[in-house]
BALOBA-1460 file (C-alpha; in Angstrom, 3 decimals):
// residues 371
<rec num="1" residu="x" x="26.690" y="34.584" z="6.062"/>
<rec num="2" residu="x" x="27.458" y="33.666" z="9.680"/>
<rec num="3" residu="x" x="24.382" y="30.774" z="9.742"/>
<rec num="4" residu="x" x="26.276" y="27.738" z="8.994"/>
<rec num="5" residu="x" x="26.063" y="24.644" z="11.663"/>
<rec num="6" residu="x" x="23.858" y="25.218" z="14.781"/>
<rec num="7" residu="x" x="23.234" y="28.447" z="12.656"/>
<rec num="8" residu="x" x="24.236" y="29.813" z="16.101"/>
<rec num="9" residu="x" x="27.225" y="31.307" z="15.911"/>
<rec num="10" residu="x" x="28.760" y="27.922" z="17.124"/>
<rec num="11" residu="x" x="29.524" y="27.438" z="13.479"/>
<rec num="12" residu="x" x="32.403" y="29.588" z="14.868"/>
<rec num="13" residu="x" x="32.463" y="27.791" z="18.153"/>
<rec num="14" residu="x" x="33.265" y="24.403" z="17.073"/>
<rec num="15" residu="x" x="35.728" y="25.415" z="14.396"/>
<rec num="16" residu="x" x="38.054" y="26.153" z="17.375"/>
<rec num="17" residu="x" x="38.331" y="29.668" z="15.308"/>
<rec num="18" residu="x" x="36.840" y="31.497" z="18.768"/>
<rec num="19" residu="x" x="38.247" y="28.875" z="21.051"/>
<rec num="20" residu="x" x="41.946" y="29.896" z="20.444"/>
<rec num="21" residu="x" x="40.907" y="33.250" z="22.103"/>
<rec num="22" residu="x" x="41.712" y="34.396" z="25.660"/>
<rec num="23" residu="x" x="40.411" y="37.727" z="25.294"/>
<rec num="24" residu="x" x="37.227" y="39.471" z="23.862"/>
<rec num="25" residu="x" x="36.964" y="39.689" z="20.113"/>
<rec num="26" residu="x" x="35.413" y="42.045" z="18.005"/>
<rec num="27" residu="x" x="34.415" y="41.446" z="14.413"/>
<rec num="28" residu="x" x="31.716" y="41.963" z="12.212"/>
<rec num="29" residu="x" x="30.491" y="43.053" z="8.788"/>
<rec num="30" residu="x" x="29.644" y="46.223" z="6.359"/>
<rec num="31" residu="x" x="27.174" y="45.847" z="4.048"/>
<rec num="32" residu="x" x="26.192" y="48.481" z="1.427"/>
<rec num="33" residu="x" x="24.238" y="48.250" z="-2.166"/>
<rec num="34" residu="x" x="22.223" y="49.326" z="-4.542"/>
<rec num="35" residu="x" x="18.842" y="47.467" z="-4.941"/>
<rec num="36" residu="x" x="15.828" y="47.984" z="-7.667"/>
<rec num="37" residu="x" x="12.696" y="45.839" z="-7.749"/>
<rec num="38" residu="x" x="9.963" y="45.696" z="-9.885"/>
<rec num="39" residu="x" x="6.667" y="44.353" z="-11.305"/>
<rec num="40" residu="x" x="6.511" y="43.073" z="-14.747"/>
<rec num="41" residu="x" x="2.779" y="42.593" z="-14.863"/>
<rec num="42" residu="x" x="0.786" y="45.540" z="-13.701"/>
<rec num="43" residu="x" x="1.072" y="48.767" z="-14.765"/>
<rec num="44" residu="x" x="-0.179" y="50.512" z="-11.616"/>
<rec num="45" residu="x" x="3.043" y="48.887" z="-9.893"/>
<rec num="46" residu="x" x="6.325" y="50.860" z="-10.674"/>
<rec num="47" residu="x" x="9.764" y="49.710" z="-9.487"/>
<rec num="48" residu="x" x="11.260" y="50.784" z="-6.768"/>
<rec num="49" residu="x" x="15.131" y="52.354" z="-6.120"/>
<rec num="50" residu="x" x="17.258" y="52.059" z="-2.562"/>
<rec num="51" residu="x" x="20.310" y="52.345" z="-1.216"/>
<rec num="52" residu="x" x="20.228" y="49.533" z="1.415"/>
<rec num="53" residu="x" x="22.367" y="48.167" z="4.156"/>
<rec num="54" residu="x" x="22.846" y="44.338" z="5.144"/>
<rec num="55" residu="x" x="21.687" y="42.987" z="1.278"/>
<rec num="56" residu="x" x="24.282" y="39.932" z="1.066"/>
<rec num="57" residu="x" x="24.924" y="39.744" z="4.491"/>
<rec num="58" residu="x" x="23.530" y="41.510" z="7.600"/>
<rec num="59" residu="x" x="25.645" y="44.585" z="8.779"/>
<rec num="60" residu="x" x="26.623" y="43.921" z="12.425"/>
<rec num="61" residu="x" x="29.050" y="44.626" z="15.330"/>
<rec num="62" residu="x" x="30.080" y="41.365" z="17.049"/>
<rec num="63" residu="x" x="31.894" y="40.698" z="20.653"/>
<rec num="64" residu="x" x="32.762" y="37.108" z="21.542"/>
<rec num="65" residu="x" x="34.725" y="35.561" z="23.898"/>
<rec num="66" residu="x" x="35.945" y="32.256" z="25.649"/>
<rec num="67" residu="x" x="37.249" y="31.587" z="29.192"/>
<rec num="68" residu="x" x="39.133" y="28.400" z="29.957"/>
<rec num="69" residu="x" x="37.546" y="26.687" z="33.076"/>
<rec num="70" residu="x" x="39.842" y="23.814" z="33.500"/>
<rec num="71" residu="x" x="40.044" y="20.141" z="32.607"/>
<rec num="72" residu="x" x="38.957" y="21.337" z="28.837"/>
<rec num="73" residu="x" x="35.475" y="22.941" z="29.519"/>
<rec num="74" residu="x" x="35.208" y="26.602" z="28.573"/>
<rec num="75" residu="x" x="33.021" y="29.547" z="29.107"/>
<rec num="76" residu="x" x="31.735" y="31.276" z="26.202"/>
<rec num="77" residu="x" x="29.293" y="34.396" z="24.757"/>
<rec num="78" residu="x" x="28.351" y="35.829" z="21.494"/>
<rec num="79" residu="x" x="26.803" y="39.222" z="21.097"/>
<rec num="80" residu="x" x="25.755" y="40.547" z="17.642"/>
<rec num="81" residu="x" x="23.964" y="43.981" z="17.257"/>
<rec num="82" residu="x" x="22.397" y="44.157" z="13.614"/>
<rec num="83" residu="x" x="22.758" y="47.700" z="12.175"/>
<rec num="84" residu="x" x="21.934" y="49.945" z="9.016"/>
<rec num="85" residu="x" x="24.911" y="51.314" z="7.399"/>
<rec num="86" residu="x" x="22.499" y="53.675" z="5.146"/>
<rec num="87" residu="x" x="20.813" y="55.345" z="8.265"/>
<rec num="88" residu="x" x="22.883" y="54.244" z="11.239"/>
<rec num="89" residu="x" x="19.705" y="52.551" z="12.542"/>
<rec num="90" residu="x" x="19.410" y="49.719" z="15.040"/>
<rec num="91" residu="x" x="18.386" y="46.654" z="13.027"/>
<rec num="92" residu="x" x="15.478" y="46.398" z="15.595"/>
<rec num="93" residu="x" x="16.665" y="45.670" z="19.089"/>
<rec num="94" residu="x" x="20.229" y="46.096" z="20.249"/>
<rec num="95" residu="x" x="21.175" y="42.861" z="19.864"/>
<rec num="96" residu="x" x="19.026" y="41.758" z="16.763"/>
<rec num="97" residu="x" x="21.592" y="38.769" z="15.524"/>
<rec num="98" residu="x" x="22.716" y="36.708" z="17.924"/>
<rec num="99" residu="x" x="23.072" y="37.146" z="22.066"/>
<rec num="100" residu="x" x="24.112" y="33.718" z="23.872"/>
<rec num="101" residu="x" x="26.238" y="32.563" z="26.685"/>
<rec num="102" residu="x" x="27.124" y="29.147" z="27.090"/>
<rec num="103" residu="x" x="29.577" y="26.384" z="28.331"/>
<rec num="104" residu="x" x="31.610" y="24.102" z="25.738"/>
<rec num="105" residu="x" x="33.524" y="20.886" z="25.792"/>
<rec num="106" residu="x" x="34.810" y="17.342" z="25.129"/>
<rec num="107" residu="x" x="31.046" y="16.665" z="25.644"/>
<rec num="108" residu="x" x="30.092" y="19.500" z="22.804"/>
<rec num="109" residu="x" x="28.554" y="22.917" z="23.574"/>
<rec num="110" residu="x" x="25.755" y="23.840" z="25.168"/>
<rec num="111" residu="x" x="24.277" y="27.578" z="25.106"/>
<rec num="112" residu="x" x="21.477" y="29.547" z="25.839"/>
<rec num="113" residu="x" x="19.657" y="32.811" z="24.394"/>
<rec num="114" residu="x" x="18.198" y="34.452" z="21.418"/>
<rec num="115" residu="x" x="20.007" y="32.087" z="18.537"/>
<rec num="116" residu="x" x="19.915" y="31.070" z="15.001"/>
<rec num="117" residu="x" x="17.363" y="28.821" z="14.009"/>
<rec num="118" residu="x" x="19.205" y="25.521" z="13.123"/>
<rec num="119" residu="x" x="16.768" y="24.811" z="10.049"/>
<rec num="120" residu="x" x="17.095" y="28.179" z="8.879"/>
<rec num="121" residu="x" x="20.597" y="27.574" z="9.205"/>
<rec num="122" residu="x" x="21.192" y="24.706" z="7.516"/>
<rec num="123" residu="x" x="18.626" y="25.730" z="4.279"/>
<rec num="124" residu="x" x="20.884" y="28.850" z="4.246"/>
<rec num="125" residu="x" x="24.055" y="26.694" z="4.051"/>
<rec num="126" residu="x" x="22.998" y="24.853" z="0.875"/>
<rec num="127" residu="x" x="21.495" y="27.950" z="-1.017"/>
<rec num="128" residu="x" x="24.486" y="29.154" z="-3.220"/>
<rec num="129" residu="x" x="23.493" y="32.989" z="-1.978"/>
<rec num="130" residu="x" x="23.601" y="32.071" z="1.786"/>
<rec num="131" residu="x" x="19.956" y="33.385" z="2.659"/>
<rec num="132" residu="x" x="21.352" y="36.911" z="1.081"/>
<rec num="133" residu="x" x="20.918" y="39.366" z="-1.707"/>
<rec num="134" residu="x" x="17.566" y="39.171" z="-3.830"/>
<rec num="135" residu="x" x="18.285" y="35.579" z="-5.056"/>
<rec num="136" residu="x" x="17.845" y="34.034" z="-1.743"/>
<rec num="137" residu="x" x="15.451" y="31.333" z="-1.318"/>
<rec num="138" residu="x" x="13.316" y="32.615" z="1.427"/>
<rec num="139" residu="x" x="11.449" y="35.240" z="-0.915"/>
<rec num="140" residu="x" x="9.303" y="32.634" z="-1.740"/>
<rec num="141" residu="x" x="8.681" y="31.490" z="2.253"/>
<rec num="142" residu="x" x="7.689" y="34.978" z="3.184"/>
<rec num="143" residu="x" x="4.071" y="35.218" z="2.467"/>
<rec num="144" residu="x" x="2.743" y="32.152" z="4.349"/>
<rec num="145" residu="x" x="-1.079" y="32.684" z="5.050"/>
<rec num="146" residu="x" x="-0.209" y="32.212" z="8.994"/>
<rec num="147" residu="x" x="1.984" y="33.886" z="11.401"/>
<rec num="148" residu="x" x="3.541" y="35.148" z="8.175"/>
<rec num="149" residu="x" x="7.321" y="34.413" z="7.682"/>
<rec num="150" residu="x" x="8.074" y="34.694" z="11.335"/>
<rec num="151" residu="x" x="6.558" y="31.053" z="11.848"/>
<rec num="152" residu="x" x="7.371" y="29.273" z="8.080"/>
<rec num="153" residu="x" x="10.610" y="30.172" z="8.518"/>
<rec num="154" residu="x" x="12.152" y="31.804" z="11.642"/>
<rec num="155" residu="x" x="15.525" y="32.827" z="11.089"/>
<rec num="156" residu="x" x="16.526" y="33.618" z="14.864"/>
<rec num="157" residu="x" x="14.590" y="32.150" z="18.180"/>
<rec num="158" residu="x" x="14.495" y="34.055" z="21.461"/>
<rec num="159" residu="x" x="14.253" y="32.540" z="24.525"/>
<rec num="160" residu="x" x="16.025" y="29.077" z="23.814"/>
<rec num="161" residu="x" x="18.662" y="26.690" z="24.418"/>
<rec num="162" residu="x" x="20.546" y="24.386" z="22.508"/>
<rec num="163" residu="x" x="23.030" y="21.236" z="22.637"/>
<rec num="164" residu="x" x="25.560" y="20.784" z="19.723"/>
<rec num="165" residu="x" x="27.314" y="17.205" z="20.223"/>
<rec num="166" residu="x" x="30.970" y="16.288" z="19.221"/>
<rec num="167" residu="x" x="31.632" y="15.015" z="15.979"/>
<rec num="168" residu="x" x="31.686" y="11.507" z="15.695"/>
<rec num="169" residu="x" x="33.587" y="10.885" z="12.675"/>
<rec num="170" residu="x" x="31.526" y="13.788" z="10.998"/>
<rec num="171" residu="x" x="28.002" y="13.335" z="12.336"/>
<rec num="172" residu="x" x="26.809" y="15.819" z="14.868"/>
<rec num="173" residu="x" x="23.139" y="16.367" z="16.221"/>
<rec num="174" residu="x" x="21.617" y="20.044" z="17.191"/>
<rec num="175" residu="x" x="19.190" y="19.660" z="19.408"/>
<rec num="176" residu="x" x="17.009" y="23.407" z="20.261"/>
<rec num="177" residu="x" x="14.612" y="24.434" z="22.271"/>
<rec num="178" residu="x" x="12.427" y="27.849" z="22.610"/>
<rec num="179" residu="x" x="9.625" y="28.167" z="24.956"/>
<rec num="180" residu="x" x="8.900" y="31.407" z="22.906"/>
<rec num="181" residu="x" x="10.588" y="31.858" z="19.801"/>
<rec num="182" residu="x" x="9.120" y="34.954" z="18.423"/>
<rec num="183" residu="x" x="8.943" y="37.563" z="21.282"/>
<rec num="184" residu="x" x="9.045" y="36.980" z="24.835"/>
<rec num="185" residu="x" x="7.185" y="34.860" z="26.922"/>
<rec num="186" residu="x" x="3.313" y="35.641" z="28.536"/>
<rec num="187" residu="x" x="2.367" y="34.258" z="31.844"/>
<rec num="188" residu="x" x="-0.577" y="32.689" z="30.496"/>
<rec num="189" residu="x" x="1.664" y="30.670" z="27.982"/>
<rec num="190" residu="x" x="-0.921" y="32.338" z="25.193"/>
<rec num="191" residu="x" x="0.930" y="33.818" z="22.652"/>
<rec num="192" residu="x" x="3.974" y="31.705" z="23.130"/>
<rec num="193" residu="x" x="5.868" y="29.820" z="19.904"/>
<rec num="194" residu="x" x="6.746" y="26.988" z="21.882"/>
<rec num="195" residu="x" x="9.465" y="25.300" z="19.182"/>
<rec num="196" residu="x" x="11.786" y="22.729" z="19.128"/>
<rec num="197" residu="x" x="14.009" y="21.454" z="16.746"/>
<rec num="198" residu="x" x="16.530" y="18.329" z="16.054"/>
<rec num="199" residu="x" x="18.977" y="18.704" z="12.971"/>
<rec num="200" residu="x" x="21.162" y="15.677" z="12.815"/>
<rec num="201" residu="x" x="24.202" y="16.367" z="9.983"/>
<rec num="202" residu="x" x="26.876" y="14.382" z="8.683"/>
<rec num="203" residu="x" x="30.076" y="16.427" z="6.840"/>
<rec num="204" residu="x" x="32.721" y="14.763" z="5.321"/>
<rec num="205" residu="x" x="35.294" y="16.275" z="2.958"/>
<rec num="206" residu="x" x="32.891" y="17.515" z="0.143"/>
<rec num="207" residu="x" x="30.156" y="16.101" z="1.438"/>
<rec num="208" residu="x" x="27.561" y="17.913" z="3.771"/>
<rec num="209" residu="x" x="24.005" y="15.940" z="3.907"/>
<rec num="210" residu="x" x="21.239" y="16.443" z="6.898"/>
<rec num="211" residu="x" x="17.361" y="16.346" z="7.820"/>
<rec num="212" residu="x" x="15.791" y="19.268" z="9.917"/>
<rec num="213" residu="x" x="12.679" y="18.472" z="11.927"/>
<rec num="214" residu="x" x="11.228" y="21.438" z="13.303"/>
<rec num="215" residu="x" x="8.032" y="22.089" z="15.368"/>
<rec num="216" residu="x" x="6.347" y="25.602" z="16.320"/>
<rec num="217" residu="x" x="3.504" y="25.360" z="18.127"/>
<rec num="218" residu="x" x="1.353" y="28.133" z="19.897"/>
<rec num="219" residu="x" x="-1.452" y="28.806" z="21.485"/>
<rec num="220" residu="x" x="-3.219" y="31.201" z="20.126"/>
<rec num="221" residu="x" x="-6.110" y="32.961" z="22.075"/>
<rec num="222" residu="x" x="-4.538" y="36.608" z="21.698"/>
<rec num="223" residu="x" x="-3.106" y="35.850" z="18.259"/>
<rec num="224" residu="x" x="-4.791" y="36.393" z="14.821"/>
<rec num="225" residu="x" x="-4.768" y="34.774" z="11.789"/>
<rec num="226" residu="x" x="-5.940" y="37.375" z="9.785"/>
<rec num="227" residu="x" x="-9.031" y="36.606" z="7.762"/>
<rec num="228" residu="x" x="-9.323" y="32.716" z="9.267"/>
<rec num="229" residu="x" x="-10.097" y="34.060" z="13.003"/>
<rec num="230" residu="x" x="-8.393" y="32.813" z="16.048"/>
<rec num="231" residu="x" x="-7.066" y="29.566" z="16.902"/>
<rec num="232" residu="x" x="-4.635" y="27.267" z="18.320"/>
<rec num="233" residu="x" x="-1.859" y="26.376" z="15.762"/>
<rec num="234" residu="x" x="1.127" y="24.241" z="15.100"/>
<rec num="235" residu="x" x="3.641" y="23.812" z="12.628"/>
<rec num="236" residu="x" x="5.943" y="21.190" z="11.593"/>
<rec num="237" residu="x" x="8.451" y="21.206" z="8.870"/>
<rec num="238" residu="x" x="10.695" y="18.094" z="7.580"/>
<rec num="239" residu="x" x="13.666" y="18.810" z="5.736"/>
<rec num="240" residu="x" x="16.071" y="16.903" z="3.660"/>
<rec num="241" residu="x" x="19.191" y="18.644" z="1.374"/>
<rec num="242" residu="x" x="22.879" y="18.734" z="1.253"/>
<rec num="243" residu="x" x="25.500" y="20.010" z="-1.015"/>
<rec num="244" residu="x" x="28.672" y="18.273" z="-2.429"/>
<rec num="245" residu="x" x="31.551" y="20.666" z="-3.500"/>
<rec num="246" residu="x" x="33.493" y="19.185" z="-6.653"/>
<rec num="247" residu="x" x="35.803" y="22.580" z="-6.114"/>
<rec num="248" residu="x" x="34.778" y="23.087" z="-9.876"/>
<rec num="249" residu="x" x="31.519" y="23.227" z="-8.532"/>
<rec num="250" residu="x" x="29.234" y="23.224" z="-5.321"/>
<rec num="251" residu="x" x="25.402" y="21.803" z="-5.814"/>
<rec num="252" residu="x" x="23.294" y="21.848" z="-3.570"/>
<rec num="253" residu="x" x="19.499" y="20.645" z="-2.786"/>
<rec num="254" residu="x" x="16.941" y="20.717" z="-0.292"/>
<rec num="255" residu="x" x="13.332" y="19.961" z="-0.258"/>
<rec num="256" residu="x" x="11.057" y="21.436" z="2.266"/>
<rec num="257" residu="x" x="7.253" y="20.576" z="3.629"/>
<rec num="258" residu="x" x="5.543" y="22.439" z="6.089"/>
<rec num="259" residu="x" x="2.613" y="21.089" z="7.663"/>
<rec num="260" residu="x" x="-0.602" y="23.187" z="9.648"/>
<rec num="261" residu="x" x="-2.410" y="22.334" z="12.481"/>
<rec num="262" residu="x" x="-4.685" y="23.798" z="14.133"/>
<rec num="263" residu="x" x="-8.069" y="24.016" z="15.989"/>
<rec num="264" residu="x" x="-9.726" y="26.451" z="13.280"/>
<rec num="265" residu="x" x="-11.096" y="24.211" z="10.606"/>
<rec num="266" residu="x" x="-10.476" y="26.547" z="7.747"/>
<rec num="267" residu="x" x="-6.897" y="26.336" z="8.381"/>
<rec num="268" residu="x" x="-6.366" y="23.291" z="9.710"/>
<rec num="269" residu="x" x="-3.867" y="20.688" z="7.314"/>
<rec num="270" residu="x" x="-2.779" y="23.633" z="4.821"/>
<rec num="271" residu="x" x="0.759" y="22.358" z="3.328"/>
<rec num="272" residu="x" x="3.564" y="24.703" z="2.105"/>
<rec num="273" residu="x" x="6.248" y="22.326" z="-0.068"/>
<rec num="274" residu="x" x="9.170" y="23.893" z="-1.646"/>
<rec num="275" residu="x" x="12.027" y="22.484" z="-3.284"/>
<rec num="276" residu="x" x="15.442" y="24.167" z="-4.417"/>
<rec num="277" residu="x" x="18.588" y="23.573" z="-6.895"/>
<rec num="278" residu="x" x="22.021" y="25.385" z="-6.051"/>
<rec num="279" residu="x" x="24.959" y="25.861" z="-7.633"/>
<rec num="280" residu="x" x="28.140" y="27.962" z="-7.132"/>
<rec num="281" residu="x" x="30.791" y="27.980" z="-9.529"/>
<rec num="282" residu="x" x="33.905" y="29.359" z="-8.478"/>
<rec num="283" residu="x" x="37.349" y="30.523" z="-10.535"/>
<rec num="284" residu="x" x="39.912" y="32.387" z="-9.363"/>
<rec num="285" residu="x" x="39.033" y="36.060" z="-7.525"/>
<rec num="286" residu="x" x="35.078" y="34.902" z="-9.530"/>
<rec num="287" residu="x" x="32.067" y="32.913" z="-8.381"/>
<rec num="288" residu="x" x="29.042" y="32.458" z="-10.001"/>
<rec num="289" residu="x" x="25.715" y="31.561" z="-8.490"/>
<rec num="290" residu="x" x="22.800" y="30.402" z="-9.528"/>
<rec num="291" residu="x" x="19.527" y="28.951" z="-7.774"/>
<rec num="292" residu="x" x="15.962" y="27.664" z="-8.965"/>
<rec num="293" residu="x" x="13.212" y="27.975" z="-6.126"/>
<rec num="294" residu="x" x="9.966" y="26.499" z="-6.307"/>
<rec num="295" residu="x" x="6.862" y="26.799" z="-3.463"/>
<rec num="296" residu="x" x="3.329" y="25.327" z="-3.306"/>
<rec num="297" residu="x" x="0.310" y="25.437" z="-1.103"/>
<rec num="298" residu="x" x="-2.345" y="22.773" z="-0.594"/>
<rec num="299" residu="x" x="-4.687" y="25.276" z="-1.953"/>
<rec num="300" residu="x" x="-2.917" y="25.992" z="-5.488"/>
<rec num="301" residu="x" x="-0.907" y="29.011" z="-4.937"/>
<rec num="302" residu="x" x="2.762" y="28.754" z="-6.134"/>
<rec num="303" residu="x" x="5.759" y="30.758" z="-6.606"/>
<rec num="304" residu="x" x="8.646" y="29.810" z="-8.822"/>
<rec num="305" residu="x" x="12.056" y="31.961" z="-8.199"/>
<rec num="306" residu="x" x="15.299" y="32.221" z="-10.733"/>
<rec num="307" residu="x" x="18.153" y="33.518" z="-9.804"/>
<rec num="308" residu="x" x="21.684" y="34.739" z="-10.710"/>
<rec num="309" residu="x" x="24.333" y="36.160" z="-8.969"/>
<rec num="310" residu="x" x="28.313" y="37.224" z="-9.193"/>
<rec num="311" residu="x" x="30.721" y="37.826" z="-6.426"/>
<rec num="312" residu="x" x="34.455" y="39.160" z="-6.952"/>
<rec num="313" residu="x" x="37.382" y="38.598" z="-4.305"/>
<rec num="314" residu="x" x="38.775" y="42.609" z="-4.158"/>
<rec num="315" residu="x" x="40.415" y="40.611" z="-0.934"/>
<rec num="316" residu="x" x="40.626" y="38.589" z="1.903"/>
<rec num="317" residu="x" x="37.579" y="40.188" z="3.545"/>
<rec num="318" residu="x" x="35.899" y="43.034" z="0.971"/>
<rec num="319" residu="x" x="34.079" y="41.526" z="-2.043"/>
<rec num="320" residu="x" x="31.558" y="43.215" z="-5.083"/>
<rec num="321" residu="x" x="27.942" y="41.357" z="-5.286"/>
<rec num="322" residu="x" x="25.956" y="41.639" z="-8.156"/>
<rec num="323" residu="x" x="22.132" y="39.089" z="-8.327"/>
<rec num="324" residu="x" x="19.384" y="39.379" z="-10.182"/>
<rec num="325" residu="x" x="15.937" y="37.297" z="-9.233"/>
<rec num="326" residu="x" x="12.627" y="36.806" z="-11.051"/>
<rec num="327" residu="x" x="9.551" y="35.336" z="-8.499"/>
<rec num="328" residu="x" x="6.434" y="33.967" z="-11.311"/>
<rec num="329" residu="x" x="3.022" y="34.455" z="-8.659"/>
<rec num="330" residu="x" x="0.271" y="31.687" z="-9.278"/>
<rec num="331" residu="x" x="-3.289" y="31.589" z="-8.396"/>
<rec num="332" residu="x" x="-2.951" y="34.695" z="-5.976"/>
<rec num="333" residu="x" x="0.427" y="34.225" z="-4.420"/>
<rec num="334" residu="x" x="2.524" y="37.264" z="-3.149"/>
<rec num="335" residu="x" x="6.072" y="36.260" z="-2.354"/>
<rec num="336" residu="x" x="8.283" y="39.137" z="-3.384"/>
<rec num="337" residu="x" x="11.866" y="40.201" z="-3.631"/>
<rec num="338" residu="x" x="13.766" y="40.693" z="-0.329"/>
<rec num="339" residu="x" x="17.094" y="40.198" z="0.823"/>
<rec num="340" residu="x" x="19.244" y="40.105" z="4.404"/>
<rec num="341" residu="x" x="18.531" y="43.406" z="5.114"/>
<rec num="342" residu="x" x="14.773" y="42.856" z="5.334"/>
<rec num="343" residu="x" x="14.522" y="42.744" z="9.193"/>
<rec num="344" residu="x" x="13.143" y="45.380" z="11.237"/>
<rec num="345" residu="x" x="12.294" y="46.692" z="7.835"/>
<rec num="346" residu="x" x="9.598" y="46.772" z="5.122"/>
<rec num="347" residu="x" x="11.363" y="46.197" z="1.544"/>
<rec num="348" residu="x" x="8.130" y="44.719" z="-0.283"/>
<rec num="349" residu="x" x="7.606" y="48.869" z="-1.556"/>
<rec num="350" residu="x" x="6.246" y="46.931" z="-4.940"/>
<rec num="351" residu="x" x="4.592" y="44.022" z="-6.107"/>
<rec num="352" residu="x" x="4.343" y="41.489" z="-3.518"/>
<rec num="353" residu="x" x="2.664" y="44.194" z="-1.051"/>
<rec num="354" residu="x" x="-0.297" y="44.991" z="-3.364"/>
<rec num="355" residu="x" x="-0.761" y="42.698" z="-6.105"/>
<rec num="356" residu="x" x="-1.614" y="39.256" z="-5.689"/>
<rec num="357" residu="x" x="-0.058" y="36.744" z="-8.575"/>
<rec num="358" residu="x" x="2.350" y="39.574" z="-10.017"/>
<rec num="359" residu="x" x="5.880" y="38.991" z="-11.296"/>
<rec num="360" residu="x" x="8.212" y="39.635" z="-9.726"/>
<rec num="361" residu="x" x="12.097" y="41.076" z="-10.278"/>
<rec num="362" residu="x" x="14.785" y="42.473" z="-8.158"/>
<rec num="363" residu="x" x="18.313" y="43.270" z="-9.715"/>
<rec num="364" residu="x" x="21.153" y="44.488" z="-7.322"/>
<rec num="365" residu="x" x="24.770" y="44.992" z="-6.352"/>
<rec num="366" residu="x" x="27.057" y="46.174" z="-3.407"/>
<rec num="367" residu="x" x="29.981" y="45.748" z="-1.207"/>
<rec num="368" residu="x" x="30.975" y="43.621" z="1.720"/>
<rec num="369" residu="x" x="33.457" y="44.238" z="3.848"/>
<rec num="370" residu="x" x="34.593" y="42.040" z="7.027"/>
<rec num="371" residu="x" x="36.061" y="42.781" z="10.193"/>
């Protein structure tokens, strides 16, 4: 998936892949598959059959560009529009992905607009499925007891800007900041996800190692959360992983923690810790994935997540997919199986959405093509 560095598209950026470009560029990516996902526990829950679009990797349209401004700074805009090759549907708004313009340099690059969240981002770069099909890690993220998934883990901000600096010999910092990252801004500031976030990274050669801090905070007078009331809240996540590529092999680890506070008492200091194992194994046209994902709340609840996954070379830029995931629900939790094409969508059909503590399974395959 397009969320590696910044998780902006400046992945792309500071490769120098966009910055050899004069002209506008057009790319993106087709996505279709075949998805089925079931509960193993309870018999009033049957399994559920779809045709879906964006399952490994969001289907998109993408237009960048660069202009050279002299004395080596540069002018430069991404715009992604998310879309549903199974319906032809917007994925949301017009330009659900990415939409920034910004100026780069010796200095690094600088952008502004609705980007990639560099934590999300950077957990997505060490999970062997890239944040896609139903073995990504997130399925156990998206049933946090506030703000939902928007707010544990936000995979795009709107209204923000961000610094990436140079490399110095292989560390960079990503520095981010959103004075509403979910939605656009009030005039009262209530409502706003105020967030910032610092991700300083060092890559060299096989090695790719960095710590995420990230801080959402909002006040919430028109916001509810749900059963607790409303409140002022903030959120703060550490996080620590890498990977290291053997070319046999690629592991990769993270572990997470996710911190509540907030002026409703009930809520106030819940915890959400999850760690994760990765590893790809690749061999000729082949590669095989596999992942273990584990989550915890303060309160007891905890999901555990397997997964294994396939992925043949047919060429350069079209590839098969197959995964398969199981999610074990403790002491009431309801994290389910999604994938990449779960935005602007509702996927939980089984399981997760009406049964507290089931288990979970979602087996699927599809093609990719790029562009």
């Amino acid at each position: 998936m397009q969320k590696k560095l910044i998780a902006l598209a400046v992945a792309a950026l500071a490769s120098g892949a966009v910055l050899a470009q004069s002209n506008v560029t057009v790319y993106g990516t087709v996505d279709v598959g075949y998805t089925n996902r079931g509960d193993h526990t309870n018999s009033g829950v049957g399994s559920t059959n779809q045709i879906n679009s964006g399952q490994s990797d969001v289907s998109k349209i993408g237009f960048t560009g660069v202009e050279d401004l002299g004395n080596g700074n540069k002018a430069l805009f991404v715009l992604e529009a998310g879309f549903h090759a199974d319906d032809g549907d917007l994925n949301g708004v017009l330009f659900s992905e990415q939409a920034f313009l910004g100026l780069t340099g010796n200095w690094g690059t600088s952008i502004a607009g609705r980007l990639v969240a560099p934590r999300h981002g950077f957990l997505a770069s060490i999970d062997p499925f890239g944040a896609g099909t139903v073995g990504q890690y997130r399925n156990v993220y998206g049933d946090g007891p506030v703000f939902g998934a928007a707010a544990w883990d936000p995979d795009r901000v709107d209204n923000a800007v961000a610094y990436v600096s140079p490399s110095f010999g292989g560390f960079n910092v990503t520095a981010a900041y959103a004075t509403s990252a979910i939605g656009q801004e009030t005039l009262s500031n209530d409502g706003d996800f105020k967030t910032f976030a610092l991700l300083p990274r060092y890559t060299n050669g096989p090695l790719d190692v960095g710590f995420s801090y990230q801080r959402i905070k909002n006040k919430a007078n028109v916001i509810d959360l749900g059963a607790l009331g409303t409140g002022d809240a903030q959120l703060t996540a550490l996080t620590l992983g890498g990977t290291y590529d053997f070319k046999v092999v690629k592991l990769g680890a993270f572990y997470d923690q996710t911190k509540l506070k907030s002026s409703l008492d009930a809520a106030d200091g819940a915890k959400h810790k999850v760690w994760h194992l990765g590893v790809s194994v690749p061999f000729g046209k082949n590669a095989i994935q596999a992942s273990y994902t584990q989550s915890k709340y303060n309160d007891g609840e905890k999901a555990k997540q397997w997964a294994l996954g396939y992925t043949y070379a047919l060429s350069k830029r079209t590839n098969f997919y197959a995964a398969y995931s199981d999610i074990n629900n403790d002491d009431g939790r309801t994290a389910g199986v999604d994938d990449a094409s779960n935005t602007g969508r509702t996927v939980h059909t089984v399981g997760a959405a009406t049964v507290p503590g089931a288990y979970e399974r979602g087996i699927q395959f599809g093609l990719k093509h790029t562009f």
